[in-house]
C-alpha positions in Angstrom: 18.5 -8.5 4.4 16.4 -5.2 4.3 12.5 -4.4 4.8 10.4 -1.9 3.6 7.9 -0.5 6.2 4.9 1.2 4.8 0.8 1.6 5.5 -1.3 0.9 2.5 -3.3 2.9 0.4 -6.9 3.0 0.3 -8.0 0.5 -2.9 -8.6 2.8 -6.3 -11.9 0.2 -6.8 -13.6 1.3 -3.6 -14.3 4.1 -1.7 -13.4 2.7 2.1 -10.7 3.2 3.7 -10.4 -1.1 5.3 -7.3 -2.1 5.4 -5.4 1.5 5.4 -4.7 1.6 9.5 -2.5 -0.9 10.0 1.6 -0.5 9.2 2.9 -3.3 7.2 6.9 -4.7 6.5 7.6 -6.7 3.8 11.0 -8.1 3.3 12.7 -6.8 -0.4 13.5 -9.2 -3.1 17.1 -11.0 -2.2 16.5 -13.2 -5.6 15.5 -12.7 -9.0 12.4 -14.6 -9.9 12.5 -17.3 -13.1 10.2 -19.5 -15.1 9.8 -22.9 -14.4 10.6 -24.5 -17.2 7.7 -27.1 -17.1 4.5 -25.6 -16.3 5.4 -21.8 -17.4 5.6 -20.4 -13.7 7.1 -18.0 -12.2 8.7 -18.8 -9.1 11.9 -17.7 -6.5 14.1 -19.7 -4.2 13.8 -16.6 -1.9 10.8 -17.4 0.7 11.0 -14.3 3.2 8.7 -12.3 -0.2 6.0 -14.3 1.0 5.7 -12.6 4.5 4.1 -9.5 5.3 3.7 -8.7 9.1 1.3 -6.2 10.4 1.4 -3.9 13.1 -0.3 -1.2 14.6 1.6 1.8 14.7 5.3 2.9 12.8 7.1 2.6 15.8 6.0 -1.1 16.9 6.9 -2.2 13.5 10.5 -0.5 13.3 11.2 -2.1 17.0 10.1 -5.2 15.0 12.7 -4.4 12.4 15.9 -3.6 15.1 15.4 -6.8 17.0 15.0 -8.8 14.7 18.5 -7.1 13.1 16.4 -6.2 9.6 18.2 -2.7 7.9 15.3 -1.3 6.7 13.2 2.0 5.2 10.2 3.6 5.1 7.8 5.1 3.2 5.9 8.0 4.4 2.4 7.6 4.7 -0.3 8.8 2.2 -3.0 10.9 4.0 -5.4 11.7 1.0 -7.7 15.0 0.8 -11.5 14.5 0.9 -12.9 15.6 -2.2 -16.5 17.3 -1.0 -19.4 17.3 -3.5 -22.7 18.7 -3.3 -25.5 17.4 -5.7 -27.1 21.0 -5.7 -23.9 22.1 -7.3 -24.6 20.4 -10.7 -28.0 23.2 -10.9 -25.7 26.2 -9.8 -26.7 29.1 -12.5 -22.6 29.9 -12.2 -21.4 26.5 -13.5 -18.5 27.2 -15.3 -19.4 24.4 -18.0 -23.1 24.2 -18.5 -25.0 20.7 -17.3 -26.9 18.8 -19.5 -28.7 15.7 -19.9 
């Protein structure tokens, strides 16, 4: 069984940045997922998808990881550059692209 350890990105939908401290490890896929032949679901016999432990730094969750015996990667985390805008910069006489109403 192997884990993925990553933090989250901030969400696309909101500027915030909730959620986006916290390491998480998710366990990868073991089983292919398949319709239910009834109802149209999809489902998978394989239950460890369902878990997603949190923790507060990289190196508590890859001690997490070696005890519990868990090969496992991870992803570097995404530090994203702060775009700075000034509403005074829309009037600037040196726009390259004029503004207009």
């Amino acid at each position: 069984m192997s884990a993925i350890i990553y933090r989250p990105s901030r969400n696309a939908m909101q500027s915030g940045k909730g959620k986006t401290k916290h390491w998480v490890l998710v366990h990868e896929r073991t089983a292919a997922r398949q319709i239910e032949p009834l109802m149209g679901y999809t489902s998978s016999s394989d239950m460890d998808t369902q878990v997603r432990l949190k923790f507060n730094s990289l190196e508590e969750a890859e001690e997490y990881a070696k005890r519990q015996g868990l090969a496992y990667r991870v992803q570097p985390a995404h530090q994203a550059t702060p775009k700075r805008s000034v509403y005074t910069d829309n009037f600037q006489h040196d726009r390259k692209t004029p503004w207009t109403h």
